[in-house]
FIDO-606827 format. One record per atom (N, C-alpha, C): atom name; residue number from 1; x, y, z. Coordinates in steps of 0.1 Angstrom, whole numbers, plus 5000, padded with zeros to 4 digits. Example, Ala and Ser with C-alpha at 12.3 -4.5 7.8 and 13.67 -1.06 7.14 Angstrom:
BEGIN
<r atomo="N" num="1" X="5132" Y="4943" Z="5078"/>
<r atomo="CA" num="1" X="5123" Y="4955" Z="5078"/>
<r atomo="C" num="1" X="5132" Y="4967" Z="5078"/>
<r atomo="N" num="2" X="5128" Y="4978" Z="5071"/>
<r atomo="CA" num="2" X="5137" Y="4989" Z="5071"/>
<r atomo="C" num="2" X="5129" Y="5000" Z="5079"/>
***
This chain:
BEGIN
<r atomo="N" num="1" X="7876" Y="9171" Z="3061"/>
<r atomo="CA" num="1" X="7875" Y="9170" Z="3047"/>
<r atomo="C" num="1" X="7861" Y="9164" Z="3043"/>
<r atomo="N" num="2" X="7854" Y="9172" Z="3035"/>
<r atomo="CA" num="2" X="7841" Y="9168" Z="3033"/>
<r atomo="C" num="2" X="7842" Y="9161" Z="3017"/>
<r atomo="N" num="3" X="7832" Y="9146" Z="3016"/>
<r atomo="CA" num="3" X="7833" Y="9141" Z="3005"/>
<r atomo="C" num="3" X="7818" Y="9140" Z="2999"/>
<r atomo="N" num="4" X="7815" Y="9135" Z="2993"/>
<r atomo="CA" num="4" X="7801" Y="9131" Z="2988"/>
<r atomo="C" num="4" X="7796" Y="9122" Z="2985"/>
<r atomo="N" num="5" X="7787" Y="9115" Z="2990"/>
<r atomo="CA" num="5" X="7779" Y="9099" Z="2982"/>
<r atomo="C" num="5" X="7766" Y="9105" Z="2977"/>
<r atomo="N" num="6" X="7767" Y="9098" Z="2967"/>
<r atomo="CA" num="6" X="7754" Y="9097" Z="2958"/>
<r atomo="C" num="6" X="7739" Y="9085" Z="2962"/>
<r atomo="N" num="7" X="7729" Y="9091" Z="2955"/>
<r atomo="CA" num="7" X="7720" Y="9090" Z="2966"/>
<r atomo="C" num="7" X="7702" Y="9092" Z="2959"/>
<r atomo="N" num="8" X="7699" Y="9080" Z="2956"/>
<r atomo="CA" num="8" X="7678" Y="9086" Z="2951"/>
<r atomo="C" num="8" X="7672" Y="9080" Z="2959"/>
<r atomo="N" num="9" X="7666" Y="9091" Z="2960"/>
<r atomo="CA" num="9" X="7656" Y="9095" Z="2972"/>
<r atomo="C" num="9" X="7642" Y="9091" Z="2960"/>
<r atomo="N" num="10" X="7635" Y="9088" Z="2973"/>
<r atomo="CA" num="10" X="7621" Y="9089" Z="2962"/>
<r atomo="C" num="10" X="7612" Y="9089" Z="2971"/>
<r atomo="N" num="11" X="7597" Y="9095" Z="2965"/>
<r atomo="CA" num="11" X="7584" Y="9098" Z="2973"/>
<r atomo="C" num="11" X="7580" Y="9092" Z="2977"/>
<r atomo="N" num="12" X="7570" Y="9092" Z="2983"/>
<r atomo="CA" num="12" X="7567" Y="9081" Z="2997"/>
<r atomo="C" num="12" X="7559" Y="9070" Z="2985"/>
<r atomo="N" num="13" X="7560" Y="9055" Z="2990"/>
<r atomo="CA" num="13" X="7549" Y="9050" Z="2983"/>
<r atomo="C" num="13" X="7561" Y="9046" Z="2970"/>
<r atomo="N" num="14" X="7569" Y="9052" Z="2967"/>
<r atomo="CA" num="14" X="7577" Y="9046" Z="2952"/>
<r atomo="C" num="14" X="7589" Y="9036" Z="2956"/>
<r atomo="N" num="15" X="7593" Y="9032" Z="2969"/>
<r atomo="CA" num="15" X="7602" Y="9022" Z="2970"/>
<r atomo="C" num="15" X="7589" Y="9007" Z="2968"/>
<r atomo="N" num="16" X="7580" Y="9007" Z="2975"/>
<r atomo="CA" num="16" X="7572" Y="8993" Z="2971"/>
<r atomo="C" num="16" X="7567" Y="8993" Z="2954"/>
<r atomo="N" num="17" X="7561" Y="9005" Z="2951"/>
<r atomo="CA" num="17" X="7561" Y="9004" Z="2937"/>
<r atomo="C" num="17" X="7572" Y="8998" Z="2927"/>
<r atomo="N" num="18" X="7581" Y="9004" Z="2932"/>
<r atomo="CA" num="18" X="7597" Y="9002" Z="2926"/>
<r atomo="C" num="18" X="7599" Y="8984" Z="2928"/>
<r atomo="N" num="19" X="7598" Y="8979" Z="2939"/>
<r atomo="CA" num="19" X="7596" Y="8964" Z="2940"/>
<r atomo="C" num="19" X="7594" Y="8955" Z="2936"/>
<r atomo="N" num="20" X="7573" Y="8960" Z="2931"/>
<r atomo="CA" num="20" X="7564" Y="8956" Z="2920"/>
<r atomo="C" num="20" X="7568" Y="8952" Z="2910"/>
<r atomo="N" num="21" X="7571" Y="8965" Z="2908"/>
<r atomo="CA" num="21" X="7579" Y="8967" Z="2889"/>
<r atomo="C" num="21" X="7591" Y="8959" Z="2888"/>
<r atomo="N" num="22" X="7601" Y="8960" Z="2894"/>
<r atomo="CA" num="22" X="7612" Y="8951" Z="2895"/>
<r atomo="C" num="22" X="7616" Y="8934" Z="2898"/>
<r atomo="N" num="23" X="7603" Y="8932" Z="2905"/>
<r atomo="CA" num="23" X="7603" Y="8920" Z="2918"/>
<r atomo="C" num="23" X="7615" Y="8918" Z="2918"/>
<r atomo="N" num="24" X="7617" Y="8925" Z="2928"/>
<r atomo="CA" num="24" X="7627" Y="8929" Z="2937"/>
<r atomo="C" num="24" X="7627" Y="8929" Z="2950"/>
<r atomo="N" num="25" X="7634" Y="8923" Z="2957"/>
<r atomo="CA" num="25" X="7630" Y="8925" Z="2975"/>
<r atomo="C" num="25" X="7634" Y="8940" Z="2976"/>
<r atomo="N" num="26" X="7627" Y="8943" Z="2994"/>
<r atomo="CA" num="26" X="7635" Y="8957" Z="2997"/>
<r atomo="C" num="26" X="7646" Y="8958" Z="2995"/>
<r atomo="N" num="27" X="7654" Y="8949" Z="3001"/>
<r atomo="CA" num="27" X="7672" Y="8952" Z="3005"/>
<r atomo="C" num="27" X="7679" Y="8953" Z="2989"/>
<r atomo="N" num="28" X="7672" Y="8949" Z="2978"/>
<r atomo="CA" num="28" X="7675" Y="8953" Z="2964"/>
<r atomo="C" num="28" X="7677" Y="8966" Z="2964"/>
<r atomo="N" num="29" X="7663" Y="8969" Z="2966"/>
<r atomo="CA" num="29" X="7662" Y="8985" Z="2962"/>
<r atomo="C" num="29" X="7668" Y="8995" Z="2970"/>
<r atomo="N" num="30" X="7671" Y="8993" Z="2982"/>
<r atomo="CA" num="30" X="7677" Y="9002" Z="2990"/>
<r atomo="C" num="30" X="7693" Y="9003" Z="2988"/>
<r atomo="N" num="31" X="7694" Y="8991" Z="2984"/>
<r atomo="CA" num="31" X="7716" Y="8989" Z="2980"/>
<r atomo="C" num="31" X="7713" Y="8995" Z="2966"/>
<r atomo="N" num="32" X="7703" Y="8996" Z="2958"/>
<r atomo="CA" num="32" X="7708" Y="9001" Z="2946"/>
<r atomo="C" num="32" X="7702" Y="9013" Z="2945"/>
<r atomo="N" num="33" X="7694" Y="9024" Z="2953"/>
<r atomo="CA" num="33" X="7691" Y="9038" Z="2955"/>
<r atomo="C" num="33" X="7703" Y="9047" Z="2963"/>
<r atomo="N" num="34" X="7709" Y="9037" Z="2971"/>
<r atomo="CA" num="34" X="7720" Y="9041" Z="2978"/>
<r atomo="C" num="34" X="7735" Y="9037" Z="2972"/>
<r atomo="N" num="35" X="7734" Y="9031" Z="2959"/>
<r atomo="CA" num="35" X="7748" Y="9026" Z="2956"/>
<r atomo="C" num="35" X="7755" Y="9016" Z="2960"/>
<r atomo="N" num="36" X="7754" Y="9012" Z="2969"/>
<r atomo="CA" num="36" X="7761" Y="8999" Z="2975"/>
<r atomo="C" num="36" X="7760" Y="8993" Z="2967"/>
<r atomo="N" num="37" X="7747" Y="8989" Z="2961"/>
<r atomo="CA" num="37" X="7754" Y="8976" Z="2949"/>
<r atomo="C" num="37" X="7753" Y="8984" Z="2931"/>
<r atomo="N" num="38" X="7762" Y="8978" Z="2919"/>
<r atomo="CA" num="38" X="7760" Y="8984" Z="2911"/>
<r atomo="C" num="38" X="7763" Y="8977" Z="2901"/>
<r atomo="N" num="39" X="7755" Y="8961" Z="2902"/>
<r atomo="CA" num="39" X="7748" Y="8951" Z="2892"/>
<r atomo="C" num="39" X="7742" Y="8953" Z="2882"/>
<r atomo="N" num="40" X="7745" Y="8948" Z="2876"/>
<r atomo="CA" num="40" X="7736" Y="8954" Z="2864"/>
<r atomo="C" num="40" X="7720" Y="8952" Z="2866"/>
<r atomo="N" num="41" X="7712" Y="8948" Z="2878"/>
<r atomo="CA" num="41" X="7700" Y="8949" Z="2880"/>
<r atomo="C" num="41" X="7701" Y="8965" Z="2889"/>
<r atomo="N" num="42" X="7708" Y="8965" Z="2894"/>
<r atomo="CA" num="42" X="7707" Y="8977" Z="2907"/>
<r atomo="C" num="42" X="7707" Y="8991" Z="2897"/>
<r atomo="N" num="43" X="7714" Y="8988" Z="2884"/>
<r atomo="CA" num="43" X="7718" Y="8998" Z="2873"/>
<r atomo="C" num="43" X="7702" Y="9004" Z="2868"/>
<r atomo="N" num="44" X="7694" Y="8988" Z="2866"/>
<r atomo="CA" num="44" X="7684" Y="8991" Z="2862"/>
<r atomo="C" num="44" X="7670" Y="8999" Z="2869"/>
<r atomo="N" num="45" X="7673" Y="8992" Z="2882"/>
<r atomo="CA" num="45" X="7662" Y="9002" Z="2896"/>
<r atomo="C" num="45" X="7667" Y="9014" Z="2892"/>
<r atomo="N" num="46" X="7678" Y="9015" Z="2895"/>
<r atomo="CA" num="46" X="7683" Y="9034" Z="2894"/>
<r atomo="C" num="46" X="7679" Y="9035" Z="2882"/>
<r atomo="N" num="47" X="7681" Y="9030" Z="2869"/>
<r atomo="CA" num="47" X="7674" Y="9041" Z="2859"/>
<r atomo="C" num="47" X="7656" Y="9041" Z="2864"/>
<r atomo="N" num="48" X="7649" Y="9029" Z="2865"/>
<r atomo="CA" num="48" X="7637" Y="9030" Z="2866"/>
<r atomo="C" num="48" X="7632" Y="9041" Z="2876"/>
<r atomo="N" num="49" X="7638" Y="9041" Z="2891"/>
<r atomo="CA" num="49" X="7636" Y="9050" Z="2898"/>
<r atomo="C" num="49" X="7636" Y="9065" Z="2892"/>
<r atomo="N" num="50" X="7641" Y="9069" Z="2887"/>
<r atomo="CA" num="50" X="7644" Y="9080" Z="2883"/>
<r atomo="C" num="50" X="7632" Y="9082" Z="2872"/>
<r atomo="N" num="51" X="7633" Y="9079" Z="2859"/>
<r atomo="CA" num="51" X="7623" Y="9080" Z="2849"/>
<r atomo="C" num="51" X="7612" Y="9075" Z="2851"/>
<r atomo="N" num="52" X="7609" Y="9065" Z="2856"/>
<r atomo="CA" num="52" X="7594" Y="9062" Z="2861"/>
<r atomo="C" num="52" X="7587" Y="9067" Z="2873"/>
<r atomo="N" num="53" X="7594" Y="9067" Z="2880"/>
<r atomo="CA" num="53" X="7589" Y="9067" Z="2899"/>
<r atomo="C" num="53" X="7594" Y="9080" Z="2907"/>
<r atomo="N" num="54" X="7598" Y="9090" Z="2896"/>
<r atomo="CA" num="54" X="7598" Y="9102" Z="2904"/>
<r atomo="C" num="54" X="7612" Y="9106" Z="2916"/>
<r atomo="N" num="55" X="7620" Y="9095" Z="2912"/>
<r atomo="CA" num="55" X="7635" Y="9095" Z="2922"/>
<r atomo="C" num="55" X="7640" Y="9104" Z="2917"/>
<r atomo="N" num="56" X="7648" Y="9108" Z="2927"/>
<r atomo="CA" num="56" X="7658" Y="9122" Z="2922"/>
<r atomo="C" num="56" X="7670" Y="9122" Z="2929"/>
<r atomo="N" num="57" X="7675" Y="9121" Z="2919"/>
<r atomo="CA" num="57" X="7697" Y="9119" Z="2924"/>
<r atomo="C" num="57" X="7699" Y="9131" Z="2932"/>
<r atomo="N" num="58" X="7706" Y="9122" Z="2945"/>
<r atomo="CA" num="58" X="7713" Y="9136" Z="2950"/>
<r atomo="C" num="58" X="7723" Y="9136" Z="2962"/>
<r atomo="N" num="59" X="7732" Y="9146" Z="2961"/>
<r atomo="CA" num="59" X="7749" Y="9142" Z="2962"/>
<r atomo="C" num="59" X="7748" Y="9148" Z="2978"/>
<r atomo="N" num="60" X="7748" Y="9139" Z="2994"/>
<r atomo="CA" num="60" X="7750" Y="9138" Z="3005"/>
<r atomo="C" num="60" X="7763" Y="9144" Z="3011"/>
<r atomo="N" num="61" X="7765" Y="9154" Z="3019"/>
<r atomo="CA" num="61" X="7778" Y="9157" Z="3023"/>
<r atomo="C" num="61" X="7783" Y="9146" Z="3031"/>
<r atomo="N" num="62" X="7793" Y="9139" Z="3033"/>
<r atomo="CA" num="62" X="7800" Y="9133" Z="3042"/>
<r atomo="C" num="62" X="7812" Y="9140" Z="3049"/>
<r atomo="N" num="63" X="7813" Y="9140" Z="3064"/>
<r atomo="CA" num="63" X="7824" Y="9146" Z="3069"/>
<r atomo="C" num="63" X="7836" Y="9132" Z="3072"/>
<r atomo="N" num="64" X="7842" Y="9137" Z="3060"/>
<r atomo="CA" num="64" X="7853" Y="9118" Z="3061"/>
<r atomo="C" num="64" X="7863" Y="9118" Z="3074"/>
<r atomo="N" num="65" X="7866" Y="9108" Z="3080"/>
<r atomo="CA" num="65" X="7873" Y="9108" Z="3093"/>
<r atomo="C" num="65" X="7882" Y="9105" Z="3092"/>
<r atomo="N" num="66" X="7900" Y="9114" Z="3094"/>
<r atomo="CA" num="66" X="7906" Y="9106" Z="3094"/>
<r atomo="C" num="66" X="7916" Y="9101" Z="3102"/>
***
């Protein structure tokens, strides 16, 4: 059974930019590009990622185990 996680990806060079703008450590940005966290700061990377920094949402196949 295949499921999906959601997922922004961004171009090389836009996770430290993303940081800048946010001061934000890495481990911020990576739980809130990957979803794991969904704080209302993590809310805000993902919007910023996306409209400023060139991120682009996109839905990962997972093969779920069970």
């Amino acid at each position: 059974m295949k499921t999906f996680d959601k997922k922004i990806v961004m171009p090389a060079g836009g996770v430290k930019m993303l940081m800048q703008a946010c001061s934000v450590g890495q481990a911020a940005v990576y739980n809130a590009l990957s979803y794991k966290s969904n704080s209302e700061q993590a809310k805000r990377i993902r919007s910023r990622a996306i409209a400023e920094f060139g991120g682009k949402r996109i839905n990962k196949s997972v093969e779920a185990v069970l």
